[in-house]
Every structure is written in structure tokens, then in C-alpha cells.
C-alpha positions as CSV (number, residue, x, y, z in Angstrom):
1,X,0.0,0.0,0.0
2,X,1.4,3.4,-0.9
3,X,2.3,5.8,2.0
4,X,0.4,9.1,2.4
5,X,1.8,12.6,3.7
6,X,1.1,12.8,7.4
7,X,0.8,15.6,9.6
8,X,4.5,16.3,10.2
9,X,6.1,17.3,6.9
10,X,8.7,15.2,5.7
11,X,7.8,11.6,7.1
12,X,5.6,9.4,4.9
13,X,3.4,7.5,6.6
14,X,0.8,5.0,6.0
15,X,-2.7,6.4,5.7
16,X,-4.8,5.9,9.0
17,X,-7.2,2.9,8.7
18,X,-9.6,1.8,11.5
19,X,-8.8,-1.3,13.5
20,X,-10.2,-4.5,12.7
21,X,-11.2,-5.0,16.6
22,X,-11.7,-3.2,19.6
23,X,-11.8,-4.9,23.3
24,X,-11.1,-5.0,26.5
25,X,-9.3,-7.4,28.7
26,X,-9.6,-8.1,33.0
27,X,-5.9,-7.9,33.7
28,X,-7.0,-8.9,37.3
29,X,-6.1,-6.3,40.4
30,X,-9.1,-4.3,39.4
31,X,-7.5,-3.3,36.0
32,X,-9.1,-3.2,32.5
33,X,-7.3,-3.0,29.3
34,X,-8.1,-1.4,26.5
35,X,-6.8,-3.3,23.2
36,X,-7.0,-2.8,19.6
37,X,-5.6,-4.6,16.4
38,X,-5.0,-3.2,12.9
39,X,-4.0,-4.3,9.8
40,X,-3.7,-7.4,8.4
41,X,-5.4,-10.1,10.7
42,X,-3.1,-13.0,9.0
43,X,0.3,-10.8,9.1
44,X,3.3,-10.5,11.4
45,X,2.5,-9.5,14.7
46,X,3.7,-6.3,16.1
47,X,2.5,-5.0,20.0
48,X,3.0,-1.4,19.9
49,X,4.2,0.2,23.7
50,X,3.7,4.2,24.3
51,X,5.6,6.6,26.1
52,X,4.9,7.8,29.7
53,X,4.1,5.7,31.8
54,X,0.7,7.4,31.4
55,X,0.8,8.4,27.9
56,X,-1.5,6.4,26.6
57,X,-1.9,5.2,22.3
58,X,-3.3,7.2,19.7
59,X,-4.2,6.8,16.1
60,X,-1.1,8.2,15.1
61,X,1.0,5.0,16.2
62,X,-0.8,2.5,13.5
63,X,0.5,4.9,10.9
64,X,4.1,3.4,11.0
65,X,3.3,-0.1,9.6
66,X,2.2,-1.5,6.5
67,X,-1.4,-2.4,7.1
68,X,-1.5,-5.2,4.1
69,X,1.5,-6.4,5.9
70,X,1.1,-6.6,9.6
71,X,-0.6,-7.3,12.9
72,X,-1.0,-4.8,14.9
73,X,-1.9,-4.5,18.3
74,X,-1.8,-1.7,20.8
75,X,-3.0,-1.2,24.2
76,X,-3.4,1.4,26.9
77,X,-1.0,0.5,29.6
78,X,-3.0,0.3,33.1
79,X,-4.4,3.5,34.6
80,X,-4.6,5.5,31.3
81,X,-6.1,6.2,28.2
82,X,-9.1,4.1,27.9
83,X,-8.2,1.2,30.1
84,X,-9.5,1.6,33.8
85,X,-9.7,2.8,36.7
86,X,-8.6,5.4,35.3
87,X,-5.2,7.5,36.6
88,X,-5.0,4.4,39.1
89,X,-1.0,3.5,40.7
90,X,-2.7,0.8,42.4
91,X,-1.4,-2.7,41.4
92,X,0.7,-0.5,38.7
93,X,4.6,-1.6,38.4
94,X,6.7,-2.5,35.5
95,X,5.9,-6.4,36.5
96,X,2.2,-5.9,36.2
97,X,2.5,-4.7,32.5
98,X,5.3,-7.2,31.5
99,X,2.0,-9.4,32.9
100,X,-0.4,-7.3,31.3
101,X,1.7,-7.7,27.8
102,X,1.7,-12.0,28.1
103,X,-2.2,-11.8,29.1
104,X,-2.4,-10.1,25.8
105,X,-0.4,-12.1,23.7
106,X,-2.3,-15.2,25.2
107,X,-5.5,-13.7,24.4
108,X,-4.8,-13.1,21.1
109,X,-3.2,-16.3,20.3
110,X,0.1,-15.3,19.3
111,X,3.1,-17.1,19.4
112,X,5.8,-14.7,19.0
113,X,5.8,-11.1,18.1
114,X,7.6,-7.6,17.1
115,X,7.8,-5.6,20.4
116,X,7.7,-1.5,19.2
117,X,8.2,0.8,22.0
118,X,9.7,4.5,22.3
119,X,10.7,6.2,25.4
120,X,9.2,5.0,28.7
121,X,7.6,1.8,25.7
122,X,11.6,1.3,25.1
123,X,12.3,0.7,28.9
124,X,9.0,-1.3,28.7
125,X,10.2,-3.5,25.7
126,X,13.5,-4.2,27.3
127,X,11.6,-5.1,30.5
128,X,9.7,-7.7,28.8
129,X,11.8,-9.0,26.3
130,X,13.8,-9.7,28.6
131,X,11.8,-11.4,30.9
132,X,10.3,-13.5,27.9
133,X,12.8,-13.6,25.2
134,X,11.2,-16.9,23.4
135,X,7.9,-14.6,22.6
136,X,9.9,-12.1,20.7
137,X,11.3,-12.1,17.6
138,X,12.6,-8.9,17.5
139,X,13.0,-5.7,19.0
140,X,11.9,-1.9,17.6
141,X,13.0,1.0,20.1
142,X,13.2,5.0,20.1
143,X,14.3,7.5,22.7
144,X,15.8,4.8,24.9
145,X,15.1,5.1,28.2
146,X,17.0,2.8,30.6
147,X,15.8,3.6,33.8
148,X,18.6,4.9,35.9
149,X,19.2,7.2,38.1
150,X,21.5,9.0,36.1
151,X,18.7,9.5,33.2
152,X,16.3,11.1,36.4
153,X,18.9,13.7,37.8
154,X,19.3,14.4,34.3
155,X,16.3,15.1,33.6
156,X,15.1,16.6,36.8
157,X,17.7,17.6,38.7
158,X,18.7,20.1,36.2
159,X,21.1,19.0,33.7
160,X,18.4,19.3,30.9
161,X,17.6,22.7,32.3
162,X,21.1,23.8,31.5
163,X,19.6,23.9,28.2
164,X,15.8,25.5,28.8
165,X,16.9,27.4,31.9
166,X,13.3,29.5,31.4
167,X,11.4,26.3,31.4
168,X,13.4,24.7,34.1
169,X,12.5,28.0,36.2
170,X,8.4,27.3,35.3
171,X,8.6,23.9,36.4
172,X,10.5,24.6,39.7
173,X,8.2,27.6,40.7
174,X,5.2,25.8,42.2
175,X,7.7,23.8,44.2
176,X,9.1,25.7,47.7
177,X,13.0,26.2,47.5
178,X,13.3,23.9,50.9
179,X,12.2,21.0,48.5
180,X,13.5,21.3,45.3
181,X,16.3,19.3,45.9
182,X,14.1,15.9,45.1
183,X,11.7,17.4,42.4
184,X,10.0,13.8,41.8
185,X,9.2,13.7,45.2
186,X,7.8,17.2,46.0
187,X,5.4,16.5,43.2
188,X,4.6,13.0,43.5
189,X,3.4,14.7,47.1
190,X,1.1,17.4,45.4
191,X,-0.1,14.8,42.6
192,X,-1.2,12.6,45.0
193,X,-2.8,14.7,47.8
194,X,-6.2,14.4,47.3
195,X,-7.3,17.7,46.8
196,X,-8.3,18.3,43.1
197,X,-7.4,21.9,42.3
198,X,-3.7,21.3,43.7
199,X,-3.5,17.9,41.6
200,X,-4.6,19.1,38.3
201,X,-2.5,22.8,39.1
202,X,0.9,20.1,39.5
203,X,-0.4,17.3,36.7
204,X,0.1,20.6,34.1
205,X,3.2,21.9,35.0
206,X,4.1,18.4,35.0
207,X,3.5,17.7,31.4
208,X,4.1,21.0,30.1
209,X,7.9,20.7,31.1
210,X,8.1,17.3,29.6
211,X,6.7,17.7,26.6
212,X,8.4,21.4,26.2
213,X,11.8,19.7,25.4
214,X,10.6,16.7,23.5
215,X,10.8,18.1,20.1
216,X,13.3,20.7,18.1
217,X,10.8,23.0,17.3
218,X,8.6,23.5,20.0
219,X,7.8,27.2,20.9
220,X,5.3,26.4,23.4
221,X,3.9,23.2,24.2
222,X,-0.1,23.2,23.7
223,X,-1.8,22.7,26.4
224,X,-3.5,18.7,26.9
225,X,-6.8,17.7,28.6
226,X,-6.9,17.5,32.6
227,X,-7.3,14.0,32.0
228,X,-4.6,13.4,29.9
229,X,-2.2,15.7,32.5
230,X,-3.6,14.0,35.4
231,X,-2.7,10.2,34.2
232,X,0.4,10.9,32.9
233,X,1.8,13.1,35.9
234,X,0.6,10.5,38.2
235,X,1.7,7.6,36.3
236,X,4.9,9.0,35.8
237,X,6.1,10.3,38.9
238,X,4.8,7.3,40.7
239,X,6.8,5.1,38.6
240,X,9.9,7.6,38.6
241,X,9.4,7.6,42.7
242,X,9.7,3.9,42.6
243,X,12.8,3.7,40.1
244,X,10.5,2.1,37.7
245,X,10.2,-1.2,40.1
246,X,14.0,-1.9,38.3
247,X,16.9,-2.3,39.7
248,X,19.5,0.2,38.8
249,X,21.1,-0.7,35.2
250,X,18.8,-4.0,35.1
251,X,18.0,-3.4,31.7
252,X,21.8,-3.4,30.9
253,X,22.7,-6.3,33.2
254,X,20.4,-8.4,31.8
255,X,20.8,-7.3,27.8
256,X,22.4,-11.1,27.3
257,X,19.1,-12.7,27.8
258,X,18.4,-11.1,24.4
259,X,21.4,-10.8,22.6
260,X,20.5,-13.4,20.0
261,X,17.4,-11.4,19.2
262,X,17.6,-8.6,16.5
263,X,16.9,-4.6,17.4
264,X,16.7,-1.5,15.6
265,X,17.3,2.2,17.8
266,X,16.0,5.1,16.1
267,X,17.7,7.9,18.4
268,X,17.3,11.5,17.7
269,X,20.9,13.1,18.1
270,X,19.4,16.2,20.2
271,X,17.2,14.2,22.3
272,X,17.1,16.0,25.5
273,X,14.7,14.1,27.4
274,X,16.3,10.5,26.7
275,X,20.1,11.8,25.8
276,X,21.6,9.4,22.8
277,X,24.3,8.2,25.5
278,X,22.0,5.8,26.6
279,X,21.0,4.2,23.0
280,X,24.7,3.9,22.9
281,X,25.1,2.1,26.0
282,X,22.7,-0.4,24.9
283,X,23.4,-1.2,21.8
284,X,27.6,-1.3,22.5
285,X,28.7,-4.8,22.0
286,X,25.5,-6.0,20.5
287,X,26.2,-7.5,17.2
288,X,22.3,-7.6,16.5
289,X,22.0,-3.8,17.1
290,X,21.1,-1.3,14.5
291,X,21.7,2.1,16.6
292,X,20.4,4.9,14.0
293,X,21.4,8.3,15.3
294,X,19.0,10.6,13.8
295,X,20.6,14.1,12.6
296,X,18.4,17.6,13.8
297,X,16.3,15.3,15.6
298,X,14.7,15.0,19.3
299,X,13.1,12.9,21.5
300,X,9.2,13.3,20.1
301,X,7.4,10.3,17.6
302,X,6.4,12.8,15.7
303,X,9.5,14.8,15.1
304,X,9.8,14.1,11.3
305,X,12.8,12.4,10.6
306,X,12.3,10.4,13.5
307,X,8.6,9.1,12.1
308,X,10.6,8.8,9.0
309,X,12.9,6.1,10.1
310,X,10.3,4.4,11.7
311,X,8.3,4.1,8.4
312,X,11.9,3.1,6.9
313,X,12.5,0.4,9.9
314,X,9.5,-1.3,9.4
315,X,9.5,-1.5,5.7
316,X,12.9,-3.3,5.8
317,X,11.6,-5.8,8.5
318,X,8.7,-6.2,6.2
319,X,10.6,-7.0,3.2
320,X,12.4,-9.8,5.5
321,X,9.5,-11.3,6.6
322,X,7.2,-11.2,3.2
């Protein structure tokens, strides 16, 4: 199927096409998934894992994939999007979804599949490939995110706002100087106290610092649903308060359990949310790594030579397995 401008200039991606099935799955813990598959029912299966934790899929992410070609399947992770409760921490660690991701895969009677994942769905993909490397047959990652502790400080404790030092300033404000020495936990305090002016006032300046350095060209962030903010603040700095439920550089000291498998990195070079040192990190020493540093590029999915790649990445896989 020929590829169709999308919305962000030079990528070509595929036109959208609605899914072939919608549904939702009892995870157990109180937790309902939402799940739906595209493309072609028969074809290579790929599970798609967003961004956050918290961030939820979109139309946008079936737009990377042939849909003649493959299977696709994504999900909202638990507590957002339009899986439920929603905005919930309870029963929410990175074991739960690697769970969440076999229920799935059982579910929809697949035997091995494609695992696509950028940013926090990178850390995600890592997790559960990992954890079960004979369901995977191969691995799809941007914006790596490895989970350390070095990535966090990085990202707030200041080193990123070396670079935005005016948007670093915004997102410090609502914090008091006596506790702006542990950022994630001053506003995992606010985000979680119960009173629903203070969570949603916290869930925006939140996101807005986030997704203020995810792309090149972002004057000003636009603003996103109390909703939206609310899960993905929560999500995240529950998650980032926990260390991700990892241990520090598990995804590294347990990257032999899926050497044999192959894996693509699409890193923008000027990512400054997920810096490229980490992409590099992982993919030193594997033979079966393709690290693709991506020139005038950041961290976003839609940053278009990023999407590009992606379009590019799957098209090759495509041609292997046709």
C-alpha cells in the first residue's frame, strides 16, 4: 500500500485505517485494558508500547506499519487512556504490564511477536523482552530510556535545564526552594494529595515541562486535557518515585538474555529528554544492534525524521519477513 503525507512534513506514513477489533481485557487487580488490532489479521504480529508511563496510544501510532503487511496490536497500559480505573497506581509496576503484555499475547493467540516501543515503551520492551525472550522475535526501540538514576537527575535535577533554563524556572516555581532538591518527590506529594485543584494545578506543570523539550521545534507546548495531564503526571512520577520497580542498570545487566534477538534504535541526536548516550550504551557490544542516530532530531514520535525512520524500519523488517 502506498504511503500518504502525514501531519509532520517530511515523514511518509501510511494512511490511517480503522482497526479490525476493539476490546477490552480483566488484567486482574481491578484493572481493564483497552486493546486494539489493525491491519492485516493473517500478518506479522507487532504490540506497539507508548511513552509515559501514562501516555497512553493514539491513532497516530498505526500509521508506522504497512497495514497489508502486519498485525497490529496496541493497548493502553493500566491507569490511562481508555483502560480503567482510570489514573490508578494501584497494582501499577513495570511487572504488572510485562503481565499485562503476556495476558495479551495469550489472548490473542500469538506465538511470538515484534515488540515497538519508544521512550518510557523502550524501557517497557527491554523489561519484557527480557523477561520472555522466546515470545519475541525482534525488537523496535526510540528515545531509549534505561531507567537509571543517572537518566532522572538528568532530567530533573537540572542538567536538561542547563539547556531551557526558562522552562526549568516554570517547572521549579510551584515547588518551595526547601524541597527542590528531590523534584519527583515534592510533586509525587502534590499529585497525590487528594485535593483536586492542587492535583490538576501540579499534573500541568508536569507535562508542560516534559513535553516542552521533547521536540526541536517546539515554541510552546499546547496545552493537553486534565485527564490526559492527570494520568500521565501521576503515572509517571509514581513510577519515577519507585525507580521504575528496576533495579539500577537491570535493563543493561540483563541485555544477554536477548542478545541473539535482532533490534533496531531510532535515536534523535538532540534528544534532550532521553540523551543518545543511553542508545549507545545499549546497543555497545551487541552484534544484532542497529543504533540509527538521527541528525536535527529530538526525542518526540512525531518529530519528522524520527517518524521517517520508523516508516523506513519497518519496511525493511517487512521485506524480511514477506
Amino acid at each position: 500500500m502506498d504511503r500518504t503525507s502525514g501531519q509532520i512534513g517530511a515523514a511518509r506514513l501510511y494512511p490511517h485505517i480503522e482497526p479490525f477489533e476493539r476490546r477490552k481485557i480483566e488484567v486482574g487487580d481491578g484493572h481493564v485494558i483497552y486493546l486494539e488490532q489493525s491491519g492485516n489479521p493473517e500478518g506479522p504480529p507487532v504490540v506497539v508500547l507508548h511513552g509515559g508511563p501514562g501516555g497512553g496510544c493514539s491513532p497516530f501510532m498505526r500509521r508506522f506499519f504497512d497495514p497489508a503487511h502486519y498485525r497490529v496490536v496496541l493497548f493502553d497500559q493500566r491507569g490511562c487512556g481508555l483502560s480503567t480505573p482510570h489514573a490508578s497506581v494501584t497494582a501499577n509496576t513495570t511487572q504488572h504490564l510485562v503481565a499485562d503484555i503476556e495476558t495479551i499475547r495469550h489472548a490473542l493467540g500469538i506465538r511470538r511477536w515484534t515488540v515497538f516501543g519508544g521512550s518510557w515503551g523502550a524501557t517497557l520492551a527491554l523489561a519484557y523482552a527480557e523477561t520472555h525472550p522466546g515470545q519475541v522475535s525482534g525488537l523496535v526501540l526510540r528515545g531509549v530510556f534505561l531507567a537509571t538514576q543517572s537518566e532522572l537527575d538528568w532530567f530533573y535535577g537540572g542538567g536538561a535545564g542547563r539547556f531551557w533554563p526558562e522552562r526549568w524556572r516554570d517547572f521549579c516555581a510551584p515547588i518551595p526552594p526547601s524541597e527542590q532538591d528531590d523534584l519527583i518527590a515534592a510533586y509525587h506529594r502534590r499529585l497525590f494529595s487528594g485535593r483536586a485543584q492542587e492535583e490538576k494545578h501540579h499534573a500541568r506543570q508536569w507535562i508542560l515541562w516534559e513535553n516542552g523539550l521533547a521536540g526541536m521545534d517546539i515554541a510552546r507546548p499546547g496545552a493537553a486535557s486534565d485527564n490526559y495531564a492527570r494520568a500521565f503526571a501521576r503515572l509517571e512520577c509514581h513510577y519515577f518515585q519507585n525507580k521504575c520497580f528496576l533495579d539500577e542498570n537491570q535493563l543493561l545487566r540483563d541485555r544477554h538474555l536477548i542478545e541473539h534477538l535482532p533490534c533496531t534504535i531510532v535515536q534523535g541526536r538532540y534528544d534532550m529528554v532521553c540523551p543518545p548516550i543511553n542508545a549507545w550504551r545499549l546497543a555497545d557490544g551487541w552484534r544484532g544492534c542497529d543504533l540509527r542516530l538521527i541528525p536535527g532530531s529530538g526525542h518526540a514520535l512525531s518529530e519528522p525524521r524520527i517518524a521517517a525512520e520508523l516508516v523506513t524500519v519497518m519496511d525493511e523488517l517487512r521485506g524480511q519477513t514477506a
